[in-house]
PQR file of N, CA, C, O and H, with PARSE charges and radii, in Angstrom:
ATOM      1  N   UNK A   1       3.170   6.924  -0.115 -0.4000 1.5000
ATOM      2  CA  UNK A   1       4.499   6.751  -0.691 -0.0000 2.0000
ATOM      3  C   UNK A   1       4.352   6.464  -2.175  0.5500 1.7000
ATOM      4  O   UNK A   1       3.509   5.706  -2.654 -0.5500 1.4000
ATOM      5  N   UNK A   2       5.108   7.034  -2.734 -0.4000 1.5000
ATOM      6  CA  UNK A   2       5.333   7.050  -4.119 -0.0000 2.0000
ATOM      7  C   UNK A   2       6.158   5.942  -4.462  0.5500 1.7000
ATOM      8  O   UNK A   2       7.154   5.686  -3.786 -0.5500 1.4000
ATOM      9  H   UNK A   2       5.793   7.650  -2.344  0.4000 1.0000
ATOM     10  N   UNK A   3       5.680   4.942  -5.916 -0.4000 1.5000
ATOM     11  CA  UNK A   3       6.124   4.006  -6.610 -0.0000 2.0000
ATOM     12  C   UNK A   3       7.733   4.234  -6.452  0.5500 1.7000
ATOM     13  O   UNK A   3       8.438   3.397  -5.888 -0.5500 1.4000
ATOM     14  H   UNK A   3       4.871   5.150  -6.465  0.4000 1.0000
ATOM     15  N   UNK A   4       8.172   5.269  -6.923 -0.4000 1.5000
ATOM     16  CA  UNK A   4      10.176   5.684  -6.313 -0.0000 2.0000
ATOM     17  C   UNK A   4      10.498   5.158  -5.274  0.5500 1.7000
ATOM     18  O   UNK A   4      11.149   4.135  -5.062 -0.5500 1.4000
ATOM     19  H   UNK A   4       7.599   5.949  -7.381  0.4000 1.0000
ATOM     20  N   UNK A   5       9.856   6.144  -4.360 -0.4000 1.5000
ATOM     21  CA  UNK A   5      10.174   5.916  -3.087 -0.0000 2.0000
ATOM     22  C   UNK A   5      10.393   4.414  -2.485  0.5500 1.7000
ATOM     23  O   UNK A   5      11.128   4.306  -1.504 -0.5500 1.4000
ATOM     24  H   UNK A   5       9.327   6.975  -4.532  0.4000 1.0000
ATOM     25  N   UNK A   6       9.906   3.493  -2.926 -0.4000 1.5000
ATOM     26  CA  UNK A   6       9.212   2.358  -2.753 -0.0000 2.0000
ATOM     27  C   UNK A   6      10.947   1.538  -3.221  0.5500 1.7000
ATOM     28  O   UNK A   6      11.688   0.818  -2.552 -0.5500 1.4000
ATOM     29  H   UNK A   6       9.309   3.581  -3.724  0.4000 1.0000
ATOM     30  N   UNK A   7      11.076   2.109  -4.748 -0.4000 1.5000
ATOM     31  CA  UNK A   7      12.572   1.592  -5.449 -0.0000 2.0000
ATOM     32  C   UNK A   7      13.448   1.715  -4.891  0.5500 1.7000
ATOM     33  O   UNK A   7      14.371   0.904  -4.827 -0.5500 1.4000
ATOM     34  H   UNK A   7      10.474   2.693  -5.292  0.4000 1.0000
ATOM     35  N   UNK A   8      13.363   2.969  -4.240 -0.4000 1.5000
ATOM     36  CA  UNK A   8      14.952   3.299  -3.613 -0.0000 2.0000
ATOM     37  C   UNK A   8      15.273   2.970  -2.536  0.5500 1.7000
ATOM     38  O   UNK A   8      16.298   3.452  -2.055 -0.5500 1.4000
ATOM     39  H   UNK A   8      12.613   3.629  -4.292  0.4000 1.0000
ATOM     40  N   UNK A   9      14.276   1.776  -1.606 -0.4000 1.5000
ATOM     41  CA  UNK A   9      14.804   1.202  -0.785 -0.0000 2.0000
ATOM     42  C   UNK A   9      15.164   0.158  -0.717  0.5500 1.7000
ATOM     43  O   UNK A   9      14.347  -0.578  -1.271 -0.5500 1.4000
ATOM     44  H   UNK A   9      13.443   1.384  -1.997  0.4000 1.0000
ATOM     45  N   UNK A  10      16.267  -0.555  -0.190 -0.4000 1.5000
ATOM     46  CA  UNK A  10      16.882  -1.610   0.339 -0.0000 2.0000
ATOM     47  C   UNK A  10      15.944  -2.845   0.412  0.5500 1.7000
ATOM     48  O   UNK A  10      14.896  -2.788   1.055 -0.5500 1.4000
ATOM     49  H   UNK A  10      16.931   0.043   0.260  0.4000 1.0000
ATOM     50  N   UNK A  11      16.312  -3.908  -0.221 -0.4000 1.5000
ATOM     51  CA  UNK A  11      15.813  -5.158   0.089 -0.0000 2.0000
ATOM     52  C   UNK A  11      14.809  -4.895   1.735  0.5500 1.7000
ATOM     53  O   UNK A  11      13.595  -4.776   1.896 -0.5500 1.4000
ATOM     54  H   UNK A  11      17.164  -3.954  -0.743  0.4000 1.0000
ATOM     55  N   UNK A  12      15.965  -4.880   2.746 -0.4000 1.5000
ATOM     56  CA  UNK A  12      15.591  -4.693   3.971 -0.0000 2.0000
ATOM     57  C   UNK A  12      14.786  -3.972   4.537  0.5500 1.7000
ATOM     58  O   UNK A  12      13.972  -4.345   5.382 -0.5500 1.4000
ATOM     59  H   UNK A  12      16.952  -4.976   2.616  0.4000 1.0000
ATOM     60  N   UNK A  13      14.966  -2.659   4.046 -0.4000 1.5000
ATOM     61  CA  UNK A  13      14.344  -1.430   4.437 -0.0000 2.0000
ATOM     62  C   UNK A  13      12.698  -1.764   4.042  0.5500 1.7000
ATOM     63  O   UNK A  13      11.765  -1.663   4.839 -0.5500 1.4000
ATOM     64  H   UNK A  13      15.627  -2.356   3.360  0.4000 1.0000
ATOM     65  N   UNK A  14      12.574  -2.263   2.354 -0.4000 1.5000
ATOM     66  CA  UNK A  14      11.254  -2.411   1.797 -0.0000 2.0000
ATOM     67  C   UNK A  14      10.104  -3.625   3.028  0.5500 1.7000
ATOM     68  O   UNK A  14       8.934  -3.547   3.403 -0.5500 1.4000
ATOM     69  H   UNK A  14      13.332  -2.345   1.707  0.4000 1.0000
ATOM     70  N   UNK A  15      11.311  -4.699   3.306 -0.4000 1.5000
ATOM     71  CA  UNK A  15      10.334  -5.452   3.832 -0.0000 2.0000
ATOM     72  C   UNK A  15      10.025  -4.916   5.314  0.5500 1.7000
ATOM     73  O   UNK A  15       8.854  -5.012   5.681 -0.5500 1.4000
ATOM     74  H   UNK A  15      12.261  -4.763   3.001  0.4000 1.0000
ATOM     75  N   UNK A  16      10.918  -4.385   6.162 -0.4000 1.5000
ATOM     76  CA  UNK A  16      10.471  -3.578   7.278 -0.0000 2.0000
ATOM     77  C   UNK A  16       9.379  -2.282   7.007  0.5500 1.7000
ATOM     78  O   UNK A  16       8.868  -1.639   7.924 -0.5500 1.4000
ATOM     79  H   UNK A  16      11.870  -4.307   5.864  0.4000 1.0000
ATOM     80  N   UNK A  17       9.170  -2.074   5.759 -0.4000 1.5000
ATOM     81  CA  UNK A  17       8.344  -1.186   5.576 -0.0000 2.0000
ATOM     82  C   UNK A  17       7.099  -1.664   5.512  0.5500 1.7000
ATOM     83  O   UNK A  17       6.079  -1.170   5.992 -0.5500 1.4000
ATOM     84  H   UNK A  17       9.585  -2.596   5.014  0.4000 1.0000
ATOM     85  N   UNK A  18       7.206  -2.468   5.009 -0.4000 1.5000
ATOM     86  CA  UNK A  18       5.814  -3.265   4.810 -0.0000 2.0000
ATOM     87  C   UNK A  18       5.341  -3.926   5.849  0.5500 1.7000
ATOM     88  O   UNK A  18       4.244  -3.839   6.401 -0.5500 1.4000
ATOM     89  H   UNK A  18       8.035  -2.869   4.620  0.4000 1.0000
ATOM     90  N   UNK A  19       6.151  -4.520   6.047 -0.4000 1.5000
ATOM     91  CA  UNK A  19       5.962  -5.059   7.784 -0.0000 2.0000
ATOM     92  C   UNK A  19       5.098  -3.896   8.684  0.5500 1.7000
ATOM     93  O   UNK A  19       4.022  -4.202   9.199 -0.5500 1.4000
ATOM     94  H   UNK A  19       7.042  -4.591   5.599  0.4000 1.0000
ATOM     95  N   UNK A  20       5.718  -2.439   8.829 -0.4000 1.5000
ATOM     96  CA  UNK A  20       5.333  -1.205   9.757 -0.0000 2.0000
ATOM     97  C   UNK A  20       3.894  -1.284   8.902  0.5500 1.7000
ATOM     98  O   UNK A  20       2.855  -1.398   9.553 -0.5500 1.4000
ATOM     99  H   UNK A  20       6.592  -2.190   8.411  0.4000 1.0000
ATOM    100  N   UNK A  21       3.846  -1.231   7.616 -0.4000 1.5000
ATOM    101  CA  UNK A  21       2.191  -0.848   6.575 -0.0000 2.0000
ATOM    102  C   UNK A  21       1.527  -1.834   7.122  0.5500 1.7000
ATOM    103  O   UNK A  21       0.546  -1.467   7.769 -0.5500 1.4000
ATOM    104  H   UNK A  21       4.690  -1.139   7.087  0.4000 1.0000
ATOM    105  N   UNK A  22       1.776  -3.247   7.076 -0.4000 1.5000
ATOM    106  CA  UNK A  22       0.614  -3.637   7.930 -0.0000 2.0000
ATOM    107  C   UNK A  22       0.271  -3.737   9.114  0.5500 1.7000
ATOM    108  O   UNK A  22      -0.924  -3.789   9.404 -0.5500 1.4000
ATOM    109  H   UNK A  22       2.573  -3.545   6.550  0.4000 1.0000
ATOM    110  N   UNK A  23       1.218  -3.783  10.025 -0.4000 1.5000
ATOM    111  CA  UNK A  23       1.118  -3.465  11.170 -0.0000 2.0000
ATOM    112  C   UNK A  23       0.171  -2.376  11.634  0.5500 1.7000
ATOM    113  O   UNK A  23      -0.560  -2.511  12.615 -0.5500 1.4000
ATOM    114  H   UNK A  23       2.189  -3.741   9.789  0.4000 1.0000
ATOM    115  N   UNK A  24       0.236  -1.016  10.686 -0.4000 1.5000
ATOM    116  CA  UNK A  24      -0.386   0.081  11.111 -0.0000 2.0000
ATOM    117  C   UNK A  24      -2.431   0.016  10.055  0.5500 1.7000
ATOM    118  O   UNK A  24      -3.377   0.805  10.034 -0.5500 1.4000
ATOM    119  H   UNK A  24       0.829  -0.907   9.889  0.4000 1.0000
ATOM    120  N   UNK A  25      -2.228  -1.059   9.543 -0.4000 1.5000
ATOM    121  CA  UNK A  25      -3.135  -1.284   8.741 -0.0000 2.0000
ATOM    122  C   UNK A  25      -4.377  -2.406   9.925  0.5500 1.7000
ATOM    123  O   UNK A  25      -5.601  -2.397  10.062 -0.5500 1.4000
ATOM    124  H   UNK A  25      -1.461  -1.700   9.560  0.4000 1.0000
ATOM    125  N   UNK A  26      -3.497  -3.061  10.426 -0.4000 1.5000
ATOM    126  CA  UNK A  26      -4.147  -3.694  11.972 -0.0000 2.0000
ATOM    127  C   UNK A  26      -4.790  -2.604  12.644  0.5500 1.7000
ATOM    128  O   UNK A  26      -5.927  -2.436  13.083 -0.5500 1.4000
ATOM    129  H   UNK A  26      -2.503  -3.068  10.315  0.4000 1.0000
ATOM    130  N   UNK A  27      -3.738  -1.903  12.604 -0.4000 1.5000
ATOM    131  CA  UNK A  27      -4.158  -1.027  13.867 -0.0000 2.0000
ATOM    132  C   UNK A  27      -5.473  -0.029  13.996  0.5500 1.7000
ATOM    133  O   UNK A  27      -6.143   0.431  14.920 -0.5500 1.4000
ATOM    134  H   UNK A  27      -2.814  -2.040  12.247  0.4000 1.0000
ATOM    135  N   UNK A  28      -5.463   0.082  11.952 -0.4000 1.5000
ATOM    136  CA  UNK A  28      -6.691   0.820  11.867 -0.0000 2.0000
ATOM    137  C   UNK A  28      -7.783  -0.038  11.861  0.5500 1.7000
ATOM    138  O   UNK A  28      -8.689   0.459  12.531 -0.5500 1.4000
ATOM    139  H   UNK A  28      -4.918  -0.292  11.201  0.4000 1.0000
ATOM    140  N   UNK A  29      -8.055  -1.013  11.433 -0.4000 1.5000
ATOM    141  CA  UNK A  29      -8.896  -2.184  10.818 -0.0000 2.0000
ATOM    142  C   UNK A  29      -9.021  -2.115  12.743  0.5500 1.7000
ATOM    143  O   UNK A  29      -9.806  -1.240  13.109 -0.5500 1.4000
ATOM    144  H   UNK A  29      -7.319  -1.417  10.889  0.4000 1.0000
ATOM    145  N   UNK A  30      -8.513  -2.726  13.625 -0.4000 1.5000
ATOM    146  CA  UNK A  30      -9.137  -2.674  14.822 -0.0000 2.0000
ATOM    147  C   UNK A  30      -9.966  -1.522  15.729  0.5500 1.7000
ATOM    148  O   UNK A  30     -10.919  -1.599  16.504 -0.5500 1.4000
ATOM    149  H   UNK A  30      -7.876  -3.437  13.328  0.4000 1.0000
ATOM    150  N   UNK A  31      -9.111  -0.396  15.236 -0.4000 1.5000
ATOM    151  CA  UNK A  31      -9.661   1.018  15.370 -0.0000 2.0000
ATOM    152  C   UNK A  31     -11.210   0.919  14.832  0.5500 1.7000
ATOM    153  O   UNK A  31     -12.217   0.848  15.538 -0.5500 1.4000
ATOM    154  H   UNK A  31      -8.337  -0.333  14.607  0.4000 1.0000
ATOM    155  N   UNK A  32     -11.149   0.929  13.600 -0.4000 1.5000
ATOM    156  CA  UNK A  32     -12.972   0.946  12.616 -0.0000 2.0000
ATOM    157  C   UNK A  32     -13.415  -0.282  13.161  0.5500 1.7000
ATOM    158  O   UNK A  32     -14.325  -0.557  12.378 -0.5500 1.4000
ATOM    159  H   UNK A  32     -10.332   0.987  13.026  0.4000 1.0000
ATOM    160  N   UNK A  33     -13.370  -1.233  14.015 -0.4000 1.5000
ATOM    161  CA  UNK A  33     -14.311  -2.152  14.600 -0.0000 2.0000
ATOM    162  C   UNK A  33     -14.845  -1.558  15.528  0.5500 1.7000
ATOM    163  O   UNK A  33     -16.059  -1.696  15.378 -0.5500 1.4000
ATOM    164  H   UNK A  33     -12.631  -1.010  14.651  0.4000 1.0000
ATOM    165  N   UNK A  34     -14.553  -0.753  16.736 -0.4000 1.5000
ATOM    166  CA  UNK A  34     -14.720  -0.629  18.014 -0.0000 2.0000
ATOM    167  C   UNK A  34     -15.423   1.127  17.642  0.5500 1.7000
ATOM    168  O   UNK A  34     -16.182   1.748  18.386 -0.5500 1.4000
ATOM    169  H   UNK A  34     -13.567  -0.641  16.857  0.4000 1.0000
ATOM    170  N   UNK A  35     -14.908   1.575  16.352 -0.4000 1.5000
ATOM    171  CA  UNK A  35     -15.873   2.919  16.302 -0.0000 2.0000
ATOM    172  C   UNK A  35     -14.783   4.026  16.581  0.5500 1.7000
ATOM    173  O   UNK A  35     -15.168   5.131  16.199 -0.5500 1.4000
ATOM    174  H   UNK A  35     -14.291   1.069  15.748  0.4000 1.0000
ATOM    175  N   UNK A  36     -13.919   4.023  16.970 -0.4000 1.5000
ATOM    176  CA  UNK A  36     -12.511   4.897  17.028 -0.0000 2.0000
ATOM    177  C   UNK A  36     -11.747   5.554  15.914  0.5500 1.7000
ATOM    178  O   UNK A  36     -10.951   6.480  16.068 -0.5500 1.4000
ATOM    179  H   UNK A  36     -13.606   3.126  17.281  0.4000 1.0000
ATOM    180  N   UNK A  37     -12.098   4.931  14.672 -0.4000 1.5000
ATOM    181  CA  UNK A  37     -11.468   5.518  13.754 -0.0000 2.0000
ATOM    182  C   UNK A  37     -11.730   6.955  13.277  0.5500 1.7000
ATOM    183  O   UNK A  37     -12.937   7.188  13.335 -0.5500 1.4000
ATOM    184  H   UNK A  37     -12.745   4.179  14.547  0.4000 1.0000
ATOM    185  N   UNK A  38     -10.928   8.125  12.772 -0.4000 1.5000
ATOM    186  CA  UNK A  38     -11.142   9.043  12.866 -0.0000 2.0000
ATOM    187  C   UNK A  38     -11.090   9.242  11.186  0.5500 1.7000
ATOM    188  O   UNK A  38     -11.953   9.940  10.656 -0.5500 1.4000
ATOM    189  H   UNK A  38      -9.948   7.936  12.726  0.4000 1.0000
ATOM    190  N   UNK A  39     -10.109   8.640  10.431 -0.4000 1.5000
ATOM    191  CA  UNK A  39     -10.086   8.456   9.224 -0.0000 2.0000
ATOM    192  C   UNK A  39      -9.970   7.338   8.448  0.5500 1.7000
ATOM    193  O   UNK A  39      -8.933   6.761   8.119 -0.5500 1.4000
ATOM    194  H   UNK A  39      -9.407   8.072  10.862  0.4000 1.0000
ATOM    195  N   UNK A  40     -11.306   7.020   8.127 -0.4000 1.5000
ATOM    196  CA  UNK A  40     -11.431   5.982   7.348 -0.0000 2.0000
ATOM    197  C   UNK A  40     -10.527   5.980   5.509  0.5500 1.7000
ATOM    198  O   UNK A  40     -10.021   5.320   4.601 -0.5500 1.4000
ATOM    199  H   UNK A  40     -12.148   7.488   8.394  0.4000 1.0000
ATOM    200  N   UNK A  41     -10.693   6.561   5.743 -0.4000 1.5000
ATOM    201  CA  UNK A  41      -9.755   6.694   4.204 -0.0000 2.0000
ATOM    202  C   UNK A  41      -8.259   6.658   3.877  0.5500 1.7000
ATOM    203  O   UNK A  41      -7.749   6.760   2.762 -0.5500 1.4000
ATOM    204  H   UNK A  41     -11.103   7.097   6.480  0.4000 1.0000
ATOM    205  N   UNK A  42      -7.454   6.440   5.444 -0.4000 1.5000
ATOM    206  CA  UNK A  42      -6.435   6.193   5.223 -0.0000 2.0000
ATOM    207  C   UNK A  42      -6.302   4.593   5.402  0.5500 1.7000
ATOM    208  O   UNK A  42      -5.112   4.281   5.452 -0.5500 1.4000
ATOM    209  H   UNK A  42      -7.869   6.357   6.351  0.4000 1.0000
ATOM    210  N   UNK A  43      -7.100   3.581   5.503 -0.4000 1.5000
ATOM    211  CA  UNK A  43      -7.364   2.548   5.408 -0.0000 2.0000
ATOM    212  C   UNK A  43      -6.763   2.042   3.949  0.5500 1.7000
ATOM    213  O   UNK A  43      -5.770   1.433   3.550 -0.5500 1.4000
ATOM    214  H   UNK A  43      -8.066   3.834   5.462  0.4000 1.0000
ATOM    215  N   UNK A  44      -7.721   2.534   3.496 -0.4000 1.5000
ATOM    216  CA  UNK A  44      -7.063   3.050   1.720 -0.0000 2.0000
ATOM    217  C   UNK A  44      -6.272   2.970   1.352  0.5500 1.7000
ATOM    218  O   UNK A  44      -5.858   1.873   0.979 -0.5500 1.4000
ATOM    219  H   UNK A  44      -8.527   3.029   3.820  0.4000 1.0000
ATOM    220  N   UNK A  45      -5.806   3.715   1.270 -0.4000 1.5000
ATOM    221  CA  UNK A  45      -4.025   4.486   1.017 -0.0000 2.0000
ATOM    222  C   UNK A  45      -2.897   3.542   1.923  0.5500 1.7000
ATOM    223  O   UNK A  45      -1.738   3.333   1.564 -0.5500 1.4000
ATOM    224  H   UNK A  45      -6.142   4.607   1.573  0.4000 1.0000
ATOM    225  N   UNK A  46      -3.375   3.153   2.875 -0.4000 1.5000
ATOM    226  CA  UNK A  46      -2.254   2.122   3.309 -0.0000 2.0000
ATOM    227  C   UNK A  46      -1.960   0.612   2.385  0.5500 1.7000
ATOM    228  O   UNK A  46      -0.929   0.106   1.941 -0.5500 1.4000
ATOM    229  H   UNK A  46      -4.316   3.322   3.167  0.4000 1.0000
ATOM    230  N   UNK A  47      -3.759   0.109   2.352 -0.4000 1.5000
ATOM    231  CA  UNK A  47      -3.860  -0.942   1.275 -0.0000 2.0000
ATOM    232  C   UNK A  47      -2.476  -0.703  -0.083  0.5500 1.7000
ATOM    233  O   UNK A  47      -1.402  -1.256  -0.318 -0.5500 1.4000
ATOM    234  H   UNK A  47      -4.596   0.520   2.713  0.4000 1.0000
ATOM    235  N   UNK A  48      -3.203   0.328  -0.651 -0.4000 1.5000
ATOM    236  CA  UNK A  48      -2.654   0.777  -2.078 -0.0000 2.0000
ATOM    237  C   UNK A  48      -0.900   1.199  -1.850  0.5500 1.7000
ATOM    238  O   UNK A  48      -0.260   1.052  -2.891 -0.5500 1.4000
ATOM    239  H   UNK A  48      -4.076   0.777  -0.460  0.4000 1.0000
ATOM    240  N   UNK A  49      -0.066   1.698  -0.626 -0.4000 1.5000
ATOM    241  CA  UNK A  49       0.832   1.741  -0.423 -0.0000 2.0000
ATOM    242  C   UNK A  49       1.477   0.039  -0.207  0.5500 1.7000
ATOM    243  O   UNK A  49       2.638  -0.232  -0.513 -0.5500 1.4000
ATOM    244  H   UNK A  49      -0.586   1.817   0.219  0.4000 1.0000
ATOM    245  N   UNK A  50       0.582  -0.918   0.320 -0.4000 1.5000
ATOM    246  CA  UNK A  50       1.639  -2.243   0.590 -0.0000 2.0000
ATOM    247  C   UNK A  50       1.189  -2.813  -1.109  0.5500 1.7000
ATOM    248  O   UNK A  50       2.177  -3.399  -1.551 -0.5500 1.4000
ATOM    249  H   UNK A  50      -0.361  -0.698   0.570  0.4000 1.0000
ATOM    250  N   UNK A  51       0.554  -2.815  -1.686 -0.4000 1.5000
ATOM    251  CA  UNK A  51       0.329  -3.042  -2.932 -0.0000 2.0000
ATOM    252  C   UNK A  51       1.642  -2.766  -4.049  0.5500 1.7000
ATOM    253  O   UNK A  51       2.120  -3.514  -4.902 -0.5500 1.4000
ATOM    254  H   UNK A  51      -0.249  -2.339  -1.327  0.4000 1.0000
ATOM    255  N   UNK A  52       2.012  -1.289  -3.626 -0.4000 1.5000
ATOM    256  CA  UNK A  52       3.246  -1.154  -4.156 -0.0000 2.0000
ATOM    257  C   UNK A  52       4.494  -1.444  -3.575  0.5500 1.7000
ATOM    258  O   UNK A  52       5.383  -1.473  -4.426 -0.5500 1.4000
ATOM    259  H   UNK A  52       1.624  -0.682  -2.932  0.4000 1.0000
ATOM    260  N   UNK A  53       4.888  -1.675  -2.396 -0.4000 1.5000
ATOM    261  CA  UNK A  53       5.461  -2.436  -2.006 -0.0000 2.0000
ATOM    262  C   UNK A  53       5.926  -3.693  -2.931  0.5500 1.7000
ATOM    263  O   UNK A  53       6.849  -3.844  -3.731 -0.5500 1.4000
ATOM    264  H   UNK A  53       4.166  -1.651  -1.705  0.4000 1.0000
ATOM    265  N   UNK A  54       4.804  -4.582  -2.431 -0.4000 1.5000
ATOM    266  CA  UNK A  54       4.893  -5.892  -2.681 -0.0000 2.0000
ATOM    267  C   UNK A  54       4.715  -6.128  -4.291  0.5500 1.7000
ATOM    268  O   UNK A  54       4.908  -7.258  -4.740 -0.5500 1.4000
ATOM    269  H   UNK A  54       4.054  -4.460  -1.781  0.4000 1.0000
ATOM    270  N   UNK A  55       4.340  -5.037  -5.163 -0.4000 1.5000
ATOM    271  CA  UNK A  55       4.485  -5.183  -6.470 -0.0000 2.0000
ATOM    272  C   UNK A  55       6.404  -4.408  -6.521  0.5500 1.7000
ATOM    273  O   UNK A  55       6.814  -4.544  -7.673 -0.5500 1.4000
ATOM    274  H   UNK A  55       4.183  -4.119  -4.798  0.4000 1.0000
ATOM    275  N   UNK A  56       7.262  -3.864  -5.801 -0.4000 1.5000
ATOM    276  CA  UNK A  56       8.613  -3.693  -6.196 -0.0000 2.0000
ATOM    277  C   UNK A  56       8.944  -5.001  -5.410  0.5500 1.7000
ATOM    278  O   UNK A  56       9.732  -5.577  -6.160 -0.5500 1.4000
ATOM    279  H   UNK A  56       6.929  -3.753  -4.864  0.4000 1.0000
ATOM    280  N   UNK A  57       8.802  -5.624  -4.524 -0.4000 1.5000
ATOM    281  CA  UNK A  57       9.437  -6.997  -3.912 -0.0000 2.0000
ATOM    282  C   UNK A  57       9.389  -8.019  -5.134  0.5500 1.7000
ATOM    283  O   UNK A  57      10.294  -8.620  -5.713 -0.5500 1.4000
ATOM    284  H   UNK A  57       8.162  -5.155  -3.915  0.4000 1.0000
ATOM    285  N   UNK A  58       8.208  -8.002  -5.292 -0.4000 1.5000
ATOM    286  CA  UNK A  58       7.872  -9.546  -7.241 -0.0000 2.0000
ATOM    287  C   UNK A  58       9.093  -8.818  -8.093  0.5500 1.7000
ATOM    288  O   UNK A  58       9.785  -9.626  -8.712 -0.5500 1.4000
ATOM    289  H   UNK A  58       7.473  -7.513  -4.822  0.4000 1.0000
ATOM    290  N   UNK A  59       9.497  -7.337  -8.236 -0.4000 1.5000
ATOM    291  CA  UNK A  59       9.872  -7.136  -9.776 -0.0000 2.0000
ATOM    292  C   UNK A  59      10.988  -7.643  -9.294  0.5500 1.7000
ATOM    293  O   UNK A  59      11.542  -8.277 -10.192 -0.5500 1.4000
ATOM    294  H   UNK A  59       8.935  -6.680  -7.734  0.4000 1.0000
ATOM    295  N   UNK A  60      11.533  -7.668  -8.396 -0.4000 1.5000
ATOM    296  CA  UNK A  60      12.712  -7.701  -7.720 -0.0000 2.0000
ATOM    297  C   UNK A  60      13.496  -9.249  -8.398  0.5500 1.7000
ATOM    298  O   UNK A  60      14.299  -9.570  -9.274 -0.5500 1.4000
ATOM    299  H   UNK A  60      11.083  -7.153  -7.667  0.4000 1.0000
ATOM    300  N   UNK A  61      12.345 -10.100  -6.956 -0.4000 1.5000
ATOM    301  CA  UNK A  61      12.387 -11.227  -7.619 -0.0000 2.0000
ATOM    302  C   UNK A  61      12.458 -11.581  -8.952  0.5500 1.7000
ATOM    303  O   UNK A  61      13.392 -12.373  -9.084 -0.5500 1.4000
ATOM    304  H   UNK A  61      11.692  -9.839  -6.245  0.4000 1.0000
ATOM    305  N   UNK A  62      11.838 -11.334 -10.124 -0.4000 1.5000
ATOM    306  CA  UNK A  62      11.763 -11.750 -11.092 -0.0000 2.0000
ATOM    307  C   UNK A  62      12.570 -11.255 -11.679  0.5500 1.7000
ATOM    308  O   UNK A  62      12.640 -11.663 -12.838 -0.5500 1.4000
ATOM    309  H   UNK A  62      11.079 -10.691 -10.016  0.4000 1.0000
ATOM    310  N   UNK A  63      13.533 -10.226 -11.303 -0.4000 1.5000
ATOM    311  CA  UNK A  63      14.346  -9.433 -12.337 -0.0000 2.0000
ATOM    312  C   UNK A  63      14.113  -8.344 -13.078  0.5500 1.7000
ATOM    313  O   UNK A  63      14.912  -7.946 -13.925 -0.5500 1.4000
ATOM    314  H   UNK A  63      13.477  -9.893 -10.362  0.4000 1.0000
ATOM    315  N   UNK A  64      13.120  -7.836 -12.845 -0.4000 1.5000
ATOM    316  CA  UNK A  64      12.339  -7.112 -13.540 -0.0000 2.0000
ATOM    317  C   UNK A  64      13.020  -5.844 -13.041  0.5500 1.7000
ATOM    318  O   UNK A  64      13.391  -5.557 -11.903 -0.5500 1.4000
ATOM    319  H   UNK A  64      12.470  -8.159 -12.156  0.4000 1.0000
ATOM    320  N   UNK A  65      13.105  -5.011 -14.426 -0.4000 1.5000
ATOM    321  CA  UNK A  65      13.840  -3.529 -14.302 -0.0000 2.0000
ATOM    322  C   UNK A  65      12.724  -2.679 -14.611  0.5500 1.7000
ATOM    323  O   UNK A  65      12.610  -2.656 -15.836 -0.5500 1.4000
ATOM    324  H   UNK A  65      12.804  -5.245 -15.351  0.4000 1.0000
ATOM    325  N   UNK A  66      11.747  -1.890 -13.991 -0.4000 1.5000
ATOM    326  CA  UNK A  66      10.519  -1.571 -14.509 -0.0000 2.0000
ATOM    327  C   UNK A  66      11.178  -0.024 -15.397  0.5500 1.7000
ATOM    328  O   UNK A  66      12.352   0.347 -15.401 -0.5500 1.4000
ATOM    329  H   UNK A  66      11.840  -1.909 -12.995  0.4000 1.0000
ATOM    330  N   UNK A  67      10.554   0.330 -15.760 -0.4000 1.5000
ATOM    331  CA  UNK A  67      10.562   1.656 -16.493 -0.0000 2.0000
ATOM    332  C   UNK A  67      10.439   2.903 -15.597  0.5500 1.7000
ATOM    333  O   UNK A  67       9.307   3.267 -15.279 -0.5500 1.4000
ATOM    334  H   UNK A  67       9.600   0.028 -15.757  0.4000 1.0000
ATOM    335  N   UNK A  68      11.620   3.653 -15.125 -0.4000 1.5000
ATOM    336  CA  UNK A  68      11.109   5.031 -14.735 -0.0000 2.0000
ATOM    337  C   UNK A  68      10.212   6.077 -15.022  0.5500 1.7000
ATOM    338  O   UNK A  68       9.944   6.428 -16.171 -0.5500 1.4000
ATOM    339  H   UNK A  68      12.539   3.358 -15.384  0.4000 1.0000
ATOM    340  N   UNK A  69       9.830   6.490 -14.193 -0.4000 1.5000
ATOM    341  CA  UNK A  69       8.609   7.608 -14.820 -0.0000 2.0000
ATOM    342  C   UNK A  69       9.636   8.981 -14.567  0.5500 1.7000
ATOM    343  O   UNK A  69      10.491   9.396 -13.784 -0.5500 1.4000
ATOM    344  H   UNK A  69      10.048   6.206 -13.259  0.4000 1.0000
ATOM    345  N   UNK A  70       8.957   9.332 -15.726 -0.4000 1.5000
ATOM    346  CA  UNK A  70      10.063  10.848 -15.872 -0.0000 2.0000
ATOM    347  C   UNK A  70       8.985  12.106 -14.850  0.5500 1.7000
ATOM    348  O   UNK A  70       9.369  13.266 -14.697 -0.5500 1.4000
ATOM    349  H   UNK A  70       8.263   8.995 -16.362  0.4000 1.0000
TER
END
């Protein structure tokens, strides 16, 4: 998910999203213990997706109007 994507959701929507990102971030992290994982690299990309998340939840909070990317 793209930094936008991330903006254009709802207070609500963002934290149920994040909620589902880690949830599914468990799911892999338990997966790569037991040897099941098929793609390790979306491990990754989930990290770096709640990252942005939780960096639009702070701007939020703080007021922060970040700068669109054209």
């Amino acid at each position: 998910m793209s930094i936008q994507e991330f903006r254009a959701l709802t207070d609500e929507e963002l934290t149920n999203k994040l909620h589902d990102l880690r949830q599914r971030k468990f799911e892999l992290t338990r997966a790569k213990a037991v040897g099941n994982l098929e793609h390790p690299e979306e491990i990754r990309q989930i990290r770096k997706d709640i990252a942005k998340g939780e960096t639009v939840r702070r701007e939020r909070q703080l007021g922060i109007h970040a700068k669109e990317d054209k």
